[in-house]
N, C-alpha and C positions, 0 to 999 in steps of 0.2 A: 383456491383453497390453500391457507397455510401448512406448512409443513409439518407434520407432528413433531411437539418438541422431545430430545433426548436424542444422545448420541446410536451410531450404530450399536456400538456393546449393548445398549439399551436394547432398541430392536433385534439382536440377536440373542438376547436374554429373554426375553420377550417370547419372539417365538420358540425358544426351546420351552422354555413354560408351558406356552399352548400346549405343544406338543404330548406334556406331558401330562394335560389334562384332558388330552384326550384320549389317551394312552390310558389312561382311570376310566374315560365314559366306556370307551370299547368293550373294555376288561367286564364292566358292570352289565353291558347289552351287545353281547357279541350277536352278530351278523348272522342269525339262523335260524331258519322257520321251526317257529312252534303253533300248537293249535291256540295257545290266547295270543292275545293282540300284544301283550303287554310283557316281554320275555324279560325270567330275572329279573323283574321289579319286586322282592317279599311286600306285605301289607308292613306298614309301619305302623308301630304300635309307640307310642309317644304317653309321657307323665307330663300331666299339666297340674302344676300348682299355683293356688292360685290367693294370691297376698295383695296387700293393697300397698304402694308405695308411701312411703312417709317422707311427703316435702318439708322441705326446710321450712321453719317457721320466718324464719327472715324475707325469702322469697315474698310468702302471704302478706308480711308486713309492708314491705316496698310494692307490691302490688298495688296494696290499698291504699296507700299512701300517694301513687299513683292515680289513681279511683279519685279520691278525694278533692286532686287539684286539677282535674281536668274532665273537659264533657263532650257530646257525641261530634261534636263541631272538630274537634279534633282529630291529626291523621293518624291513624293508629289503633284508636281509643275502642274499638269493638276487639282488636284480637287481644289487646290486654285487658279486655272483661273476659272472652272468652278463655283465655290462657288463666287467669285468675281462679271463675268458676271450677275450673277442671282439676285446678291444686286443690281446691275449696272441699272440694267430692274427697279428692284418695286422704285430704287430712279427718274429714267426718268419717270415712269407713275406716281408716285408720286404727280412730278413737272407738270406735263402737268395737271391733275386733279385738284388741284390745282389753276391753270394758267385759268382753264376754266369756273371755278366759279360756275360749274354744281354738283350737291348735286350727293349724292351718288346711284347709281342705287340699287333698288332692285328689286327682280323677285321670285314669288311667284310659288312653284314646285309644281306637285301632283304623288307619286308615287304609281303607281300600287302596290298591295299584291303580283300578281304573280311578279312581277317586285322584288320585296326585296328580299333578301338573308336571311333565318332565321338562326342564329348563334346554331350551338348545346351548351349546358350546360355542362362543362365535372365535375365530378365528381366519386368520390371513386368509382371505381368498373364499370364505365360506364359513358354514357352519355346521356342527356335527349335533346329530339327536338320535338316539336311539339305535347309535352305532352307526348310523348314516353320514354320511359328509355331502352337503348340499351344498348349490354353487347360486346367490340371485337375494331377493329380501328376503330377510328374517322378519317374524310376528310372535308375535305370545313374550312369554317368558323368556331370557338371558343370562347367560352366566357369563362374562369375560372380565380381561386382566387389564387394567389400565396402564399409561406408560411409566406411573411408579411403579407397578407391581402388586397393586392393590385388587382387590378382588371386589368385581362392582355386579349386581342383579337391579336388571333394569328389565321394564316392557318394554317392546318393540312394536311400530306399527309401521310396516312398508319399510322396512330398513331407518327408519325415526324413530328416535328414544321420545320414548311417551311420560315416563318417570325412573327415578334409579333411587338405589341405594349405596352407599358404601360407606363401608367401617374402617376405621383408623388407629393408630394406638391411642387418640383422645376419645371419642367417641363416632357418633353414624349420623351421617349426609342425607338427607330424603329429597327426593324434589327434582328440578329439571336440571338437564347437563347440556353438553352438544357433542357434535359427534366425535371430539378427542376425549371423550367421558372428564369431563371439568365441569366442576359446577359451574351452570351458566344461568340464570332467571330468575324462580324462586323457588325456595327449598330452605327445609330447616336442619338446625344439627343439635342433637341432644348428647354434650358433655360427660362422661363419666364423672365429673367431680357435680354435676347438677346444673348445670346449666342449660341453657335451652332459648335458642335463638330460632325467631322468625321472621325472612325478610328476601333479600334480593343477592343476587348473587354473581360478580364478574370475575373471569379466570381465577374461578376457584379459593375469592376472598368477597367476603361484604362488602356492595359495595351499591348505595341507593338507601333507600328506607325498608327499614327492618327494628326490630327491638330483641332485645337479652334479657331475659329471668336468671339471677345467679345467686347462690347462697353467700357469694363472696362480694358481694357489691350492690349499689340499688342499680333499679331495673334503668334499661340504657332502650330508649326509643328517641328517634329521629333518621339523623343522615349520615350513613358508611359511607370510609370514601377508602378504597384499596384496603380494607381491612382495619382501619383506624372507624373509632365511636368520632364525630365532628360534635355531634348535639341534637336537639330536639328546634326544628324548626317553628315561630312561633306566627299563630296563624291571630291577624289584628281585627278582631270582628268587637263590634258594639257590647259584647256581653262580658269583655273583660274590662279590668278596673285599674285605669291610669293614674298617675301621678307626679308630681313634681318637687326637685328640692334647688333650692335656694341660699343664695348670704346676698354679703353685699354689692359682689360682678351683676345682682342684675339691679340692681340700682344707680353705679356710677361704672362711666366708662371714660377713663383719662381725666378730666377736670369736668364731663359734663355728670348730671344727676338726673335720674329718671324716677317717678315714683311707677307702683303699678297698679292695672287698675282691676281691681278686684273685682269688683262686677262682671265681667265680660270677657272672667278669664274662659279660655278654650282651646285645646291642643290641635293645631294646625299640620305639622311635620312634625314628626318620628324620627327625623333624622336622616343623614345618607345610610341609605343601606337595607332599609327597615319602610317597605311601599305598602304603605296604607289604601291603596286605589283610590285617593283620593277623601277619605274619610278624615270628619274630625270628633274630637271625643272630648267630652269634659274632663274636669280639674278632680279626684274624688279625694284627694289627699295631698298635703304638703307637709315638707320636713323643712325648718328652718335652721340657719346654723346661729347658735347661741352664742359659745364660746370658743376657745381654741390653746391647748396648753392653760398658764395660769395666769395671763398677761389681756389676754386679744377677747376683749366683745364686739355682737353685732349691732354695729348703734340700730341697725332697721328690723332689727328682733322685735321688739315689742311692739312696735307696731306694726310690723305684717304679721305677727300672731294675731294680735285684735282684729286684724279687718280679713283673716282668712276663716277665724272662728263665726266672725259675723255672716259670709257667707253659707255658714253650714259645712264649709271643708273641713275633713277630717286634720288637724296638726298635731304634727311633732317635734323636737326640737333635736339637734346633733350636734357634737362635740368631735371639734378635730383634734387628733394624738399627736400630739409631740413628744420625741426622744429626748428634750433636755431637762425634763421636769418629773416630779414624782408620779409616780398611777394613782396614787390617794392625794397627793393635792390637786391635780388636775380633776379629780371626781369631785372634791368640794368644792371646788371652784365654780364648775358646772353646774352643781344642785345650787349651790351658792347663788347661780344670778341665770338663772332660766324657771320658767312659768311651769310647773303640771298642778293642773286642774284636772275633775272630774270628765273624761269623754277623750282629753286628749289619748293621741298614741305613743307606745314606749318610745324612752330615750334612744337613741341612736349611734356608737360611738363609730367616729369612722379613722380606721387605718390604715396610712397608704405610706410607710415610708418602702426605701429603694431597698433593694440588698446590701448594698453599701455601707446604711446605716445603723441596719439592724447587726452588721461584724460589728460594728464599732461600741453597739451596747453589751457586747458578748454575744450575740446569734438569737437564734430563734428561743429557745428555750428564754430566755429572760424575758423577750419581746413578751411569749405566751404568758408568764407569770402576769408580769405590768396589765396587760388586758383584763386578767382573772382578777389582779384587788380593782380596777376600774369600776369591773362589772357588779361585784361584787356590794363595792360601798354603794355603788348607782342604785341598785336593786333593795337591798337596806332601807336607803332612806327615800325612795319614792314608792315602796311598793310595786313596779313597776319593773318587768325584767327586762331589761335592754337588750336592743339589737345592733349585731355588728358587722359594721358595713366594711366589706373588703372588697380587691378585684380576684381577677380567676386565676392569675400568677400566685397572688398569694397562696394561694386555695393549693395550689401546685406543690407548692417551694416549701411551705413553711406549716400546714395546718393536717402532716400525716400524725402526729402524736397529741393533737389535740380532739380528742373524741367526746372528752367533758364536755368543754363548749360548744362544740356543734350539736350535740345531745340536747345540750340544757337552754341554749340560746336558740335565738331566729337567726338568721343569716340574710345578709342582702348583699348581693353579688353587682362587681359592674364589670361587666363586659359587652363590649361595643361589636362583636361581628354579630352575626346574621342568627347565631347558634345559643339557643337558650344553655347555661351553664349546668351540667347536669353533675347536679348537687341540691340539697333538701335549703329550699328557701322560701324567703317570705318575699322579698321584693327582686324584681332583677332592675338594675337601671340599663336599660338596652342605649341609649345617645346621650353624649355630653353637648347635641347640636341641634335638639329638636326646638321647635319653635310654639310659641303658644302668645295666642291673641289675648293685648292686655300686658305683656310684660316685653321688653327692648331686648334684643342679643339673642341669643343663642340660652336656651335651658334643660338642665337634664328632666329628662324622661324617663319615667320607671313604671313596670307594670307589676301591679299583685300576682301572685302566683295560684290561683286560682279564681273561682268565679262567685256569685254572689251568695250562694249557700255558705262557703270556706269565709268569704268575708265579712257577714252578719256573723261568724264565730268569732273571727277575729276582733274586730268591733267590740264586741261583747266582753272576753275575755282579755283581748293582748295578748294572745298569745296563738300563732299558727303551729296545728299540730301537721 
């Protein structure tokens, strides 16, 4: 058994504490026969009022939003219906309370002495109840001090914490500990600023699968690792909807040329990293690249639009951002010499420059503009709102004071670890190395972000809400 952590001054702070809590229990149940059982306990007489919490509407929002892009096949997916439901209840009793212009009920309790549960006191060597100091296992109910100082109520079964509680200057711990009282399993902790985490718990940080409802953020489910959010692990089953994008790397490699063969295209690998147990999955969508700055076409544009359209796959076409060139000629440029027809998918504009670059235009803030008249004329003159494709650096570094665009647009994220980017999107492209039968080299792989209800909207509309 390890050591409890904290210094002596600790344990002798500690036990002066006990001390003096028990020094309270004594004082409340001194040591002397009376004819009830139950000496110096008064009936306690308690005011219960009784209100209905008002959740944040945001929380509801990113719930649902949540809801919308994911189904029971999913890890997690029942406690964030049920966490969902429960905000769903106090916001309708809420609104009807509210609605009824009646003040709030209150109701005045009285509880019997025999009726209460009196907590044992545990401390060094024992524990104290009823004025009593016993020496062997504790049961029932607890009250003791943890080695911050914290004041923890836990049940005991055979000297085993059965469950605990403890409050903090942030909010209160529910759930299981071990016996240095640290959260250790699973247990939730409800925030004073509203937040509300349910999930797994190692020395006393998140740390395994669990998910957060917060008013200040969308909801966070996946994998904790020492108190850090990683992501939402993504689980590769036949009912979600893959895709692929494209230029001309998969046509020519060094001086040789390949065409592909559309017929018989089929995703074979996922990539390193991303174990499909051997599953492969069709093509339901491709993005092709058009253009790039005001200079660079794809001579294999037109014709793999034609022969992916022939197959029934869903296309779309994408335009790579260059720094040296205007945002509005680069957009006509684009509409200028790329195909949207009826059926196709929004435009796509993709930006990947470095840090380095973006000082050299003036920083983010200019970057952000250039993107906005991009998106802007794109959406003008095709009717069609575009989507824009970054990675998760970006998303980091550069995209805290862009809340327009993430608002108004789709987002398609690339990032390559194992951890879906948790952020509101339409496509993730998870490998720039997966393989698919019918096309040479190595092709990126992306999957829709939800499943086939999310995606006959999107289909329909173009637009993922």
């Amino acid at each position: 058994m390890k050591p409890l952590p904290g210094s002596s001054f600790i344990k002798n702070r500690k036990l002066l504490a006990d001390l003096i809590v028990v020094a309270l229990v004594t004082l409340l149940n001194p040591t002397i026969s009376y004819k009830t059982p139950y000496p110096c306990i008064p009936d306690k007489v308690q005011t219960v009022v009784y209100h209905h919490l008002s959740p944040d509407s945001t929380q509801i929002t990113e719930l649902q939003y949540y809801l919308r892009t994911h189904n029971v096949t999913d890890e997690g997916y029942n406690l964030i219906a049920q966490y969902y439901s429960f905000l769903s209840n106090q916001a309708l009793a809420t609104q009807k309370t509210a609605a009824s212009g009646k003040p709030l009920r209150t109701e005045t309790v009285r509880i019997p002495a025999k009726s209460r549960l009196l907590p044992a006191v545990r401390t060094a060597g024992g524990y104290w109840k009823s004025g009593h100091f016993s020496v062997g296992r504790v049961n029932g109910p607890v009250i003791l001090r943890d080695w911050k100082g914290r004041i923890v109520r836990a049940v005991y079964d055979a000297d085993t914490i059965v469950t605990a509680s403890r409050t903090d200057s942030l909010g209160t711990y529910r759930g299981q500990m071990n016996v240095w009282l640290i959260a250790e399993g699973q247990g939730t902790y409800d925030a004073l600023d509203g937040s509300h985490y349910d999930g797994f718990w190692t020395n006393d940080r998140r740390h395994g699968f669990g998910f957060e409802s917060s008013p200040h953020h969308q909801v966070r489910i996946g994998t904790w690792k020492h108190g850090r959010f990683l992501g939402e692990r993504l689980r590769y089953t036949e009912e979600r909807i893959y895709g692929i994008d494209i230029s001309r790397h998969q046509h020519e490699k060094g001086r040789k040329r390949y065409g592909i063969d559309w017929n018989n295209l089929r995703i074979t690998s996922l990539g390193k990293g991303h174990d499909a147990e051997g599953r492969t999955f069709p093509v339901s969508f491709a993005y092709i690249k058009s253009t790039e700055g005001t200079t660079v076409r794809n001579r294999y544009y037109l014709k793999d639009y034609a022969a992916a359209r022939a197959q029934g796959i869903r296309v779309g076409a994408y335009h790579f951002f260059s720094l040296k060139s205007s945002a509005l000629d680069q957009a006509m440029y684009f509409v200028n010499h790329t195909v949207f027809r009826e059926g196709d998918f929004p435009p796509v504009l993709d930006v990947e420059p470095s840090d380095a670059q973006i000082r050299q235009i003036g920083g983010t803030e200019v970057l952000l503009k250039r993107i906005r008249v991009f998106m802007e004329y794109v959406e003008k003159r095709t009717h069609m709102r575009p989507i824009l494709y970054i990675n998760q650096m970006f998303v980091n570094h550069h995209m805290q004071n862009a809340a327009d665009i993430k608002q108004h647009y789709n987002v398609w994220i690339a990032r390559y670890g194992e951890y879906k980017p948790d952020v509101k999107l339409v496509y993730w492209q998870l490998t720039p190395d997966g393989r698919v039968n019918g096309i040479t080299g190595p092709v990126d792989i992306n999957v829709f972000n939800g499943y086939q209800g999310q995606w006959d909207e999107f289909v329909r509309t173009g637009f993922h809400r």
